[in-house]
C-alpha positions in Angstrom: 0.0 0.0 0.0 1.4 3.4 -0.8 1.4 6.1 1.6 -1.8 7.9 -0.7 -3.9 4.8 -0.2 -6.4 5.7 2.9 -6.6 3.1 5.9 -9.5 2.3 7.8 -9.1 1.3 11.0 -12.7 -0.4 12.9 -12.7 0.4 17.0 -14.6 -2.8 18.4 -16.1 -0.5 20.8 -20.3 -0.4 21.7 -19.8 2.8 23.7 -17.7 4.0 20.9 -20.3 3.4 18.5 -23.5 4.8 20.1 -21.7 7.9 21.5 -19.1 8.7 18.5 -15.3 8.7 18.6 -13.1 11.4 19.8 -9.2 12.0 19.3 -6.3 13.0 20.4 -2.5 13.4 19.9 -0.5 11.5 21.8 3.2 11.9 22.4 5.5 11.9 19.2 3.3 9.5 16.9 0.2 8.2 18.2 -3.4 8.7 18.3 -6.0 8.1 21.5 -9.6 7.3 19.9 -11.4 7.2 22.5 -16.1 7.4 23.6 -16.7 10.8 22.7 -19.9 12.8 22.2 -20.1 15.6 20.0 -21.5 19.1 21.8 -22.0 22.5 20.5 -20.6 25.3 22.8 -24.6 26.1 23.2 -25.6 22.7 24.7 -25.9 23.1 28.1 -23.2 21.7 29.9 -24.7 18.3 31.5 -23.6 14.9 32.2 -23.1 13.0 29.1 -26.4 10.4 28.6 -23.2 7.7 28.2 -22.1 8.9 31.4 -21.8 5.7 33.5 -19.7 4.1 36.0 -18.3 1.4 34.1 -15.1 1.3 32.6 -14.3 2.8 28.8 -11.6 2.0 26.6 -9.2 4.0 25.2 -7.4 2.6 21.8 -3.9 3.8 20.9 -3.4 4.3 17.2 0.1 4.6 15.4 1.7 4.2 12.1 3.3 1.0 10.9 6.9 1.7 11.0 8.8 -1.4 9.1 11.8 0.7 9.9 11.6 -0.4 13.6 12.0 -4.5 12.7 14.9 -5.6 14.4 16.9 -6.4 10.9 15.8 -3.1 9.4 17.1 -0.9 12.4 20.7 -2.2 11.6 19.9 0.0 8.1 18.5 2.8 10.0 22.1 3.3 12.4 24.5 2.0 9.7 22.3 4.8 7.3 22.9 7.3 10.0 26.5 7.1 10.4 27.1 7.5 6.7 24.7 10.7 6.7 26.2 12.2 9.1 29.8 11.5 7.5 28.0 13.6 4.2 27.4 16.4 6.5 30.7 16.4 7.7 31.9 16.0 4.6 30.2 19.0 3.0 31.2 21.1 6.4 34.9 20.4 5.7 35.0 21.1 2.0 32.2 22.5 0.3 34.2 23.6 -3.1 34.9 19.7 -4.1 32.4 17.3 -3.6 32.0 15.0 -6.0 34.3 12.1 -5.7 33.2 12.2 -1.9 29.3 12.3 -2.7 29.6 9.8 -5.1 32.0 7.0 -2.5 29.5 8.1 -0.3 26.5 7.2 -2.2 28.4 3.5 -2.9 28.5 3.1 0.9 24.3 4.0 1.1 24.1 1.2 -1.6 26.3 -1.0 0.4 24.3 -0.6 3.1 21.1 -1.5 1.4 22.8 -4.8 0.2 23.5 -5.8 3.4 20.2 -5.6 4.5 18.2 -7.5 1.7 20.9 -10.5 2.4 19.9 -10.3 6.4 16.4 -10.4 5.1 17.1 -13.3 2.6 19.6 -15.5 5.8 16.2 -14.2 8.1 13.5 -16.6 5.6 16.0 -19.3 5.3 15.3 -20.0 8.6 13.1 -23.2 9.4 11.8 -21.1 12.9 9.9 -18.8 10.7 6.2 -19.0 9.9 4.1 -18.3 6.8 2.8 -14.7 8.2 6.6 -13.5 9.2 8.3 -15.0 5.8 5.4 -12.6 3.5 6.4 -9.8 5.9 10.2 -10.4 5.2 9.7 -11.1 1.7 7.6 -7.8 1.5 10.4 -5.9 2.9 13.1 -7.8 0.5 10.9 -6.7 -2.8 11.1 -2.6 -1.3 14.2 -2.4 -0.6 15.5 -4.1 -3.9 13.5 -1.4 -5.3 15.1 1.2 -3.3 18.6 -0.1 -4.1 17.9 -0.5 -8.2 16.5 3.2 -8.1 19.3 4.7 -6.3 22.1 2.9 -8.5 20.1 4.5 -11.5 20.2 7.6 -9.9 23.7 7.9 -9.0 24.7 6.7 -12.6 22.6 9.8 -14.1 22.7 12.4 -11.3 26.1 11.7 -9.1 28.6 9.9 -11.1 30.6 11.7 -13.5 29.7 9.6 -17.2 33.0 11.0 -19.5 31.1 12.5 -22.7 28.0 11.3 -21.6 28.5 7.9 -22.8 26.2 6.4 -20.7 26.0 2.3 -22.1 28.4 0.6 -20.4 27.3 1.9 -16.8 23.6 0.8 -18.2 24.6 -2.5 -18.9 26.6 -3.1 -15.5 23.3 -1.6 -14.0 21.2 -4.2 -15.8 23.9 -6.7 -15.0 23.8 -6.7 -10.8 20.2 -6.2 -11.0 19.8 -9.2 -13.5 22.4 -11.8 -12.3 20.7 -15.2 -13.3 22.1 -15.5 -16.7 25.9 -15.4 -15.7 25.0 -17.5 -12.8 23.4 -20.1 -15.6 26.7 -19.8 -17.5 28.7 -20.5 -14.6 27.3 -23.7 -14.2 26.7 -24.7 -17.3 30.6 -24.5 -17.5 31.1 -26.2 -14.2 29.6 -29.1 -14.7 29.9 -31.7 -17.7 30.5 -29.5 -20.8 29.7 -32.5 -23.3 27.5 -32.1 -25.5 26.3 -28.4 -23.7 23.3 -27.8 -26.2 21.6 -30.6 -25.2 21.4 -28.8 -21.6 17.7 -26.7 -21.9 18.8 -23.7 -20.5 22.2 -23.5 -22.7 20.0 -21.3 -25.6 18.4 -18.6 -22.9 21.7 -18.2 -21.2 23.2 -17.6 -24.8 20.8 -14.8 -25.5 20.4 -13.4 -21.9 24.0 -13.0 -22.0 24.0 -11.6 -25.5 21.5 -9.2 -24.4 24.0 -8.2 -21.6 26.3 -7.5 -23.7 28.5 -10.4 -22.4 30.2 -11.0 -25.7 33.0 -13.1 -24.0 30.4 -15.3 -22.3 28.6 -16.0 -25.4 31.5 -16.9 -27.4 32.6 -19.4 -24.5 29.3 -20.9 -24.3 29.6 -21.1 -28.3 32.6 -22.7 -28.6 31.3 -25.9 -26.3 28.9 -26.3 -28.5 29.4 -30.1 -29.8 29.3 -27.7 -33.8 31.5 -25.6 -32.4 34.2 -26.6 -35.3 31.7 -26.2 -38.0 32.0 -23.1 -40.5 28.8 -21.7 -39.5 29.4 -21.3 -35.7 33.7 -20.4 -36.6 32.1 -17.8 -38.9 29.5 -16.3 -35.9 32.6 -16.4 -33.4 35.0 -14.6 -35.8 32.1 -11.6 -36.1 31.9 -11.6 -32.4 35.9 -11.3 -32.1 35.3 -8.2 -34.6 32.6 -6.5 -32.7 34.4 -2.6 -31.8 34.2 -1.1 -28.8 34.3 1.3 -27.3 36.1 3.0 -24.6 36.8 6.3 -23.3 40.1 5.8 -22.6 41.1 5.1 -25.6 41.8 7.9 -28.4 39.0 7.1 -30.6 36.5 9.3 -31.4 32.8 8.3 -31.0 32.7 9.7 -34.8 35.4 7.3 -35.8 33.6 4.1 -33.1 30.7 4.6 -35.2 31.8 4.3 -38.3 33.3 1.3 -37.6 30.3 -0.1 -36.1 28.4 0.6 -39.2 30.5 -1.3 -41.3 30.8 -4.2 -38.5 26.8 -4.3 -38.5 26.8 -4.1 -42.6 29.1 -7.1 -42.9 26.9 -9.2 -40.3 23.3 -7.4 -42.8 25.2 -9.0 -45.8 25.8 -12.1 -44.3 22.3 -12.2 -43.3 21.1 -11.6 -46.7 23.0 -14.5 -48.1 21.4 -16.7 -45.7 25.1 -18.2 -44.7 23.2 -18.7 -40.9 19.6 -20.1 -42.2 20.5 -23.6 -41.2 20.9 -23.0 -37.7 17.6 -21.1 -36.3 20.1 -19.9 -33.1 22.4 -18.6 -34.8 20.5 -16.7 -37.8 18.3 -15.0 -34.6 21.4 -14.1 -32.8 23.0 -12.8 -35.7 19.8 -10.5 -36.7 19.4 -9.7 -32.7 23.2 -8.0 -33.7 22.2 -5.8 -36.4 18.6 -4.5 -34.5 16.1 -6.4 -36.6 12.5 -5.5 -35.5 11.1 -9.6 -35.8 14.4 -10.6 -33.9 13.8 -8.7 -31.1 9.8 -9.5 -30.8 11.5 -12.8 -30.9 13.3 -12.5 -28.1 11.6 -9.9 -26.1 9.9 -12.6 -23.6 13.3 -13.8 -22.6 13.7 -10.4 -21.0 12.0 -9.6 -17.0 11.9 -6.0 -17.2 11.6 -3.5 -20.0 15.2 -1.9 -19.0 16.7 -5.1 -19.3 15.4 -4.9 -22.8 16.5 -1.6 -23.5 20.2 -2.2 -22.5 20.1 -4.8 -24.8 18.7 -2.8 -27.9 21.0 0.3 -27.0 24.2 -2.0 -26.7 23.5 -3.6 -30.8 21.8 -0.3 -32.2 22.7 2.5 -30.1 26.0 1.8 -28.5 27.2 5.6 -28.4 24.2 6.7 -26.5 23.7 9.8 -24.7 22.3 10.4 -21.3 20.3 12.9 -21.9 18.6 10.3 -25.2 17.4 7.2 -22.7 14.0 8.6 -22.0 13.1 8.6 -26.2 14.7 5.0 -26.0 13.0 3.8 -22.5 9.7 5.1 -23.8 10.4 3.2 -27.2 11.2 0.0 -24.5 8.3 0.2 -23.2 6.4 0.3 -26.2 7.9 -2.6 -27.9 7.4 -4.5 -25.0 3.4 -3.5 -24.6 3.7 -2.2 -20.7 2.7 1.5 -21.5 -0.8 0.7 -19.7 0.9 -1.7 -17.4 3.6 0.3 -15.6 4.1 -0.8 -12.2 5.5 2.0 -9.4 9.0 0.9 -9.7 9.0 1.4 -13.9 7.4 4.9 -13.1 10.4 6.1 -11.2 13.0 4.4 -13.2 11.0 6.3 -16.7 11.2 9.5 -14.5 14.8 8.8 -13.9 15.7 8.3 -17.8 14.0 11.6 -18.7 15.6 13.5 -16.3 12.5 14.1 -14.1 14.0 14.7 -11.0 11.3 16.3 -9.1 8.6 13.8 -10.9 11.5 10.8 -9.2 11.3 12.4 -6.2 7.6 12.6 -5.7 7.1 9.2 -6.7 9.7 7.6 -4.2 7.7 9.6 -1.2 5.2 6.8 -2.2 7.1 4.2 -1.1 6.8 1.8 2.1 9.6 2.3 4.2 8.9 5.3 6.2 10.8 7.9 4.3 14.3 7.0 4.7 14.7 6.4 0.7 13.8 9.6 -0.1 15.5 11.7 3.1 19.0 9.8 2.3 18.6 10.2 -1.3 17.6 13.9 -1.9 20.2 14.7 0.7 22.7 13.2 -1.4 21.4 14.4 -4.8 21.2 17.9 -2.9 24.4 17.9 -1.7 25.8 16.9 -5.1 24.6 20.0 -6.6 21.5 18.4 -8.9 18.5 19.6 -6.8 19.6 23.2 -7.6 18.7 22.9 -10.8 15.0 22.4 -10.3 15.0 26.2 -8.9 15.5 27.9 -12.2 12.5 25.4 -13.7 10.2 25.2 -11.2 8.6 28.3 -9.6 9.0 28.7 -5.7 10.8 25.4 -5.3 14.3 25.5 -3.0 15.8 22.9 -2.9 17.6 23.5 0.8 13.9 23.5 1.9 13.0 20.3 0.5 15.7 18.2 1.6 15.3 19.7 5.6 11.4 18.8 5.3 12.4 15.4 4.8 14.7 14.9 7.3 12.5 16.8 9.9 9.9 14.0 8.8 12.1 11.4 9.3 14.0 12.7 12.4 10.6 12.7 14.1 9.8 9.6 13.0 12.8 7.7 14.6 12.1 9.8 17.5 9.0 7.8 18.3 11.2 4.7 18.9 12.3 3.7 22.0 15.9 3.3 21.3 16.0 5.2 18.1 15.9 8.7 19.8 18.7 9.6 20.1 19.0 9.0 15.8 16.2 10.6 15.6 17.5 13.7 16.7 21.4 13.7 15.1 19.1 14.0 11.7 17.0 17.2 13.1 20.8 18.8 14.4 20.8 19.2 10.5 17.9 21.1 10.0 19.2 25.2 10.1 15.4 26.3 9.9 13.2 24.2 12.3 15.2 21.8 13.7 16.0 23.2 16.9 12.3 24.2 17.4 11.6 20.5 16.4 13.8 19.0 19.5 12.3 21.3 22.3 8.8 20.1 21.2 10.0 16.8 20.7 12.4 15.7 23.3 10.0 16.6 26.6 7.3 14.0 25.0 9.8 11.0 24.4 9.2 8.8 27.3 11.1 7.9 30.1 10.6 5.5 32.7 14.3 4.9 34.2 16.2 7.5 35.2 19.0 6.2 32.9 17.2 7.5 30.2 16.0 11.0 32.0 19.7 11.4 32.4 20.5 11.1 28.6 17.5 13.0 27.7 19.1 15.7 30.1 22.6 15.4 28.5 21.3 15.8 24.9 18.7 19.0 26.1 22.2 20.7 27.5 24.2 19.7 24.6 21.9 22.0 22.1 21.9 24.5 24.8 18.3 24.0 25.7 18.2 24.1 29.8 14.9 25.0 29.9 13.7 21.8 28.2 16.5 20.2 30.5 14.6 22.2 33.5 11.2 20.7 31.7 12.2 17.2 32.1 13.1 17.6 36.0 10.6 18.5 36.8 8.8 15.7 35.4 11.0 13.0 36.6 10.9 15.1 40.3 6.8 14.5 40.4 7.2 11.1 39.5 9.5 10.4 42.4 7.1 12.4 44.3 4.7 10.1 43.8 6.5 7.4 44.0 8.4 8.3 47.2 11.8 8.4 45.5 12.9 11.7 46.5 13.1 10.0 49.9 14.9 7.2 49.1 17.2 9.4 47.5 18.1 11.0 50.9 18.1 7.9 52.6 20.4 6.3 50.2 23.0 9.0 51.0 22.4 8.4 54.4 23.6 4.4 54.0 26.3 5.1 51.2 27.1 8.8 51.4 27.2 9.3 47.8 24.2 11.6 46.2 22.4 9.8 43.0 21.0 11.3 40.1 22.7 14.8 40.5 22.0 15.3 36.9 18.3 15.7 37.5 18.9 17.9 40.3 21.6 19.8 38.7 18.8 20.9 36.4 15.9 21.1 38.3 15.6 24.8 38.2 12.8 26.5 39.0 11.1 23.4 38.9 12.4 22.0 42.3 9.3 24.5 43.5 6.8 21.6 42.8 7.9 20.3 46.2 9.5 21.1 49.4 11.4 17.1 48.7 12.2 18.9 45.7 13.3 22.2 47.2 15.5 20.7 49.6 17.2 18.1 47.5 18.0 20.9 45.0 19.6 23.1 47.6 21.3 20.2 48.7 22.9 19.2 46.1 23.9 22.7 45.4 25.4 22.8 48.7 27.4 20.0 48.0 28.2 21.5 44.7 29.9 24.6 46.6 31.7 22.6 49.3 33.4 20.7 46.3 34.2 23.9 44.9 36.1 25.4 47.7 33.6 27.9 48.3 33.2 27.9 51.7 31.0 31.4 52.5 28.4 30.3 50.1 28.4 26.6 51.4 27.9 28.3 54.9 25.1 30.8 53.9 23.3 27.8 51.7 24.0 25.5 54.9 22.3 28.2 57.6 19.5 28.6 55.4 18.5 25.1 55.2 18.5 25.0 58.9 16.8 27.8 59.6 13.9 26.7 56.4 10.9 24.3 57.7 11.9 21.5 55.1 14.1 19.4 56.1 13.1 15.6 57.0 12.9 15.1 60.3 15.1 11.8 59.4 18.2 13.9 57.9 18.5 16.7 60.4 21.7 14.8 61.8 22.7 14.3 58.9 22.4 18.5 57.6 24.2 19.3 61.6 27.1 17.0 61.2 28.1 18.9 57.6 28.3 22.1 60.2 31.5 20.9 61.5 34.1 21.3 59.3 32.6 24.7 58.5 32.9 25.1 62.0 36.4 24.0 62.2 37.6 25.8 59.1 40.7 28.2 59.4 38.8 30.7 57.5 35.6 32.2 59.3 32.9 31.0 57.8 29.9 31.6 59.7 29.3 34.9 62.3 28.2 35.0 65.4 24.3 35.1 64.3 25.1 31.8 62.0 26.5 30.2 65.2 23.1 30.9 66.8 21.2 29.3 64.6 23.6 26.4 64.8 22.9 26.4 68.6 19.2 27.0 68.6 18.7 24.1 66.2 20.8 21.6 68.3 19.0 22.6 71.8 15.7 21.7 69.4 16.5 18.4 67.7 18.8 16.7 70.7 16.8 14.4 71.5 17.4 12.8 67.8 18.8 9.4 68.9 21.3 10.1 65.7 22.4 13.1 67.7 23.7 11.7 70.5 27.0 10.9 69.4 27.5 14.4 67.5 26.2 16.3 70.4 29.2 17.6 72.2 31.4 17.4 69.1 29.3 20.2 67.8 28.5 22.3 70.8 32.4 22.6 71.0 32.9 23.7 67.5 30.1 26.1 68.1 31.8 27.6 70.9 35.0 28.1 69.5 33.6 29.5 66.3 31.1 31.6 68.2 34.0 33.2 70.2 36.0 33.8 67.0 32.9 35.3 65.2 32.5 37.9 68.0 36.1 38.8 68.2 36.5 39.3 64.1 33.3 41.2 64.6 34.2 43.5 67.8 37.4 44.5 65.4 35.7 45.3 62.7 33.2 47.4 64.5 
């Protein structure tokens, strides 16, 4: 189904279906459907008539996204690390991209590869039932599309073709994508090569490698024919041995390649024409395949899965100096021959669109696909990057290209942001998005959920890493209530108390203004920044910070030992750290909580190093004054 096809989804719901359904967002990706009935704002505001005491249901509806299948996420980080290398890439040099693009664009492919063969090694396995293979297999057929489009695409729009010569990287395209005839040969010549001909796949692997344009192949597979000593078939492998070529590196001119293709072709015509290969059917069709007769090629047009596979074979025996910027007149004229024109299926629209050098037409028709947008965010990146989507802004009115490329990735950003361990990708894609991106994590990043505070932690690192506190401040507070609730903060306290070591000082290094949801909150905030200070050296601070906690109502009952006991090396510090009115408050608070049990001990250790700072406080002070 493409992404324009409508789903219905059916809620097996009575309530749902007497009262009507209402909806709502939930975080990142989802949907709440949910008993809802419709008022105007001039009803009168009244218990529902559905109103009742029993329980209602509440559906949660999301997106399919194949991208989060265990074998398909291996794409999605392997993808990201090689998107991210393009944007370094483009950072580091922006004057000389395209041998980088293009090795880049390989590794994308690469990628792809590996995927489709942990799909195939995923069905080979016996554990795997009917339902899971057609959902593998499913998978398998999109992403072989994906691959086949994108090596098209980088032959026309990335790679480099010297004088737009663009056959031979055609025909290695057909090749990969086409294997099975090599394959054929290969074990044809393996095995027993005795009378070959006999073998009923030795003819189609003849002409499917002809059609290849694997001359060598054919000659091989020719010359173990048990009539391979005969004059006819020494005549077709001498013509063969002739056929020109041609390559760029080479000093001949494509003027000079054709003419002595024409001649090569009107030597094989006159040959034809005196019926020197009418005794062997094979051999007359191959030879009249050669020189691009109409009837030959209706002849062997069925032998041929695709209609590209077809045209490679045409261009290569008529049209072997073809241009890039001819396919589409030749694809279309494929296409025809070949009776698909009302027939096309998705995968011939794009590759057509391709041909004829319709890049926005291949890029709307690739949004279409299956798999959740990563085709088309990777590949217009790329093409963007390579300097092709610029282009389109001088032919199409309003279009930017920079635009177009960030929408997709914002899409697809947002989507990986809905997984559960696929965040964090999610959001190295919107770090590349100059307009929105930013806005897009500080929406995004307080509505991924958490329920560890592992994961609070990170989401706390990666709100201070773009600079965003207040989302950092945001996420706190969140995970502060849910202790609340849950008694954590508490247990936070108390777990100092037994190790003397302060968890989660992330969270409460962030907290904020937020720690005012809660006195636990308040305190363990100040606490911490007390802590903070003391490491620091700064001893005044850590003394006002300390006072003030004693003097505040909020401290547990169960930690005011604790709080009195970190008065003592304040209290015993060469430098004076609290006056005389600090010391006080010291004093007042033990004469209030001695009868702690957990005070016993501390009791007179304090009172004397509240006495000796009390009498150095009023001396300092009587001087000063």
């Amino acid at each position: 189904m493409s992404k324009s096809d409508p789903k219905t989804f059916l809620i097996p719901n009575e309530l749902c279906r007497r009262s009507g359904l209402g909806a709502s967002w939930l975080p990142i990706n989802q949907i709440a459907v949910f008993p809802h009935q419709q008022r105007s704002i001039r009803e009168k505001d009244v218990p529902s008539n559905f109103a009742s005491n029993n329980p209602s249901s509440i559906f949660s509806v999301r997106h399919n996204i194949i991208l989060f299948h265990p074998i398909l996420r291996k794409l999605v980080n392997e993808s990201n690390a090689t998107f991210i290398a393009v944007q370094s890439c483009v950072a580091s040099k922006p004057s000389d991209l395209k041998g980088d693009v293009l090795k880049l664009s390989r590794q994308y492919r690469s990628i792809i590869r590996a995927c489709l063969e942990n799909l195939q090694d995923e069905i080979s396995k016996s554990k795997v039932n009917n339902e899971e293979r057609d959902e593998l297999q499913n998978y398998i057929t999109i992403f072989y599309s994906i691959e086949c489009i994108w090596h098209l695409c980088e032959i026309l729009f990335i790679d480099v073709i010297p004088g737009n010569i663009v056959l031979p990287y055609l025909l290695d395209w057909v090749r990969f994508h086409f294997p099975r005839h090599e394959r054929n040969a290969a074990l044809l010549l393996s095995g027993d090569i005795s009378a070959l001909e006999l073998n009923e796949n030795y003819w189609p692997t003849v002409f499917g490698n002809l059609l290849q344009g694997r001359i060598k192949v054919v000659r091989t597979l020719l010359k173990q024919n048990s009539a391979a000593d005969t004059p006819i078939f020494q005549s077709v492998d001498q013509l063969l041995k002739a056929m020109p070529t041609y390559n760029i590196i080479n000093s001949i001119s494509v003027n000079e390649f054709n003419l002595q293709w024409r001649h090569w072709t009107m030597d094989i015509q006159l040959k034809i024409d005196a019926k020197q290969f009418i005794n062997n059917h094979n051999l007359d069709l191959l030879m009249r395949l050669i020189v691009g007769e109409e009837e030959a090629w209706a002849e062997i047009q069925s032998n041929c899965e695709a209609w590209y596979e077809f045209l490679a074979g045409w261009l290569f025996y008529t049209e072997p100096a073809v241009k890039t910027f001819e396919l589409g007149q030749f694809a279309k004229h494929s296409i025809s021959k070949m009776r698909l024109k009302d027939h096309l299926k998705h995968l011939d629209r794009v590759l057509l669109a391709a041909m004829e050098f319709d890049l926005l037409e291949v890029i709307k028709e690739i949004q279409l696909m299956t798999e959740n947008g990563w085709f088309v965010t990777h590949l217009t990146d790329i093409l963007h990057h390579s300097g092709r989507l610029s282009t389109l802004e001088n032919e199409v009115e309003n279009f930017a290209c920079d635009k177009l490329r960030e929408s997709f990735i914002l899409e697809y950003g947002t989507t990986l942001i809905g997984h559960s361990s696929l965040w964090e990708v999610g959001l190295s894609y919107l770090d590349f998005c100059p307009n929105n991106g930013v806005h897009a994590i500080e929406l995004l990043l307080p509505r991924i959920p958490f329920n560890t505070e592992v994961k609070a932690n990170k989401l706390i690192r990666e709100a201070k890493n773009r600079e965003l506190n207040h989302v950092a401040q945001s996420i706190c507070k969140i995970q502060g209530m849910k202790c609340l609730k849950r008694g954590r903060l508490d247990k936070f306290l108390k777990g100092y108390i037994e190790s003397g070591e302060l968890n989660s000082t992330d969270l409460l290094d962030n907290l904020g203004s937020c720690m005012l949801a809660s006195d636990r909150l308040i305190f363990l905030g100040k606490y911490n920044e007390f802590h903070k200070l003391y490491q620091a050296g700064e001893y005044k601070e850590c003394g006002h910070l300390l006072i003030s906690l004693l003097a505040s109502k909020i401290v547990p009952k169960y930690f005011w030992s604790i709080l009195l006991s970190e008065a003592i090396p304040l209290l015993e510090s060469e430098e004076l750290v609290f006056s005389s009115n600090d010391t006080y408050t010291i004093l007042h608070c033990l004469e209030e909580k001695e009868e702690i049990p957990q005070m016993t001990d501390k009791m007179s250790i304090l009172r004397l190093a509240a006495a000796r700072n009390l009498s150095r406080a009023l001396m300092y002070e009587a001087q000063m004054a």
